[in-house]
C-alpha positions in Angstrom: -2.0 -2.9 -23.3 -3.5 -3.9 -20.0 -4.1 -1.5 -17.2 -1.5 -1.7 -14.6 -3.9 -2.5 -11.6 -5.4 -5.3 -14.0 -4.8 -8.9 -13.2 -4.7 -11.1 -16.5 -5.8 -14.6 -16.9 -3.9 -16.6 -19.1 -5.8 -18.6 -21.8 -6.1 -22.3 -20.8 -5.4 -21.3 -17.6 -7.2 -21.4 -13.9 -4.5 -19.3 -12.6 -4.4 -16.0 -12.9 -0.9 -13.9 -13.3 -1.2 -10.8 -10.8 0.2 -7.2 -11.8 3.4 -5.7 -10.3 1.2 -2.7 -8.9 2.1 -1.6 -5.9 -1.0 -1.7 -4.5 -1.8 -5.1 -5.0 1.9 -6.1 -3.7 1.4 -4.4 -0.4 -2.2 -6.2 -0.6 -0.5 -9.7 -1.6 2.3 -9.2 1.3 -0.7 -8.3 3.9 -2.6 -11.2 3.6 0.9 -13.6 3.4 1.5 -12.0 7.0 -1.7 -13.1 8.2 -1.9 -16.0 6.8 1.6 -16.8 8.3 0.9 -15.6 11.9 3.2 -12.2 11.5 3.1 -8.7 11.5 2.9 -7.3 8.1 5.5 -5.0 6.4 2.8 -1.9 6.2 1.6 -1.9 10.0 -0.3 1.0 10.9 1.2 1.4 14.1 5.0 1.6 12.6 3.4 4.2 10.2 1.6 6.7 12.4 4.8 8.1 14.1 5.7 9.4 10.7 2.0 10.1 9.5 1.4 12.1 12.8 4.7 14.5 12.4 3.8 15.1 8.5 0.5 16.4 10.2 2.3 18.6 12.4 4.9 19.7 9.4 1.6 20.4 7.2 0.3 21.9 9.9 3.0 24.4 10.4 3.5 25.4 7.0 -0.3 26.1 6.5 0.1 28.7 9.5 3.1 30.4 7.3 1.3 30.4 4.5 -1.9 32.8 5.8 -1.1 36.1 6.4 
């Protein structure tokens, strides 16, 4: 059983068959936006909005949470 972050490469082969990880796919789909001139599907700046109000929501419940 290989590890799920593991690329294999098939015997005979000079290919190598990639992983379904998640990781790698957002990797894989990064460098197809570059390398086709567009803005990838994990941009920061269409994540921060939400990173920055999970901040506050942490935030806030951290406060509650001390007496």
């Amino acid at each position: 059983m290989r590890h799920p972050t593991t690329a294999t490469v098939e015997p005979g082969s000079q290919s190598i068959s990639p992983s379904m990880d998640g990781i790698e796919l957002r990797d894989r789909e990064f460098v197809a936006a570059i390398r086709e001139g567009r803005e990838p599907e994990a941009f920061l700046a269409r994540v921060m909005p939400c990173h920055r109000t999970l901040v506050e929501l942490e935030t806030q419940l951290a406060s509650q949470r001390l007496p």
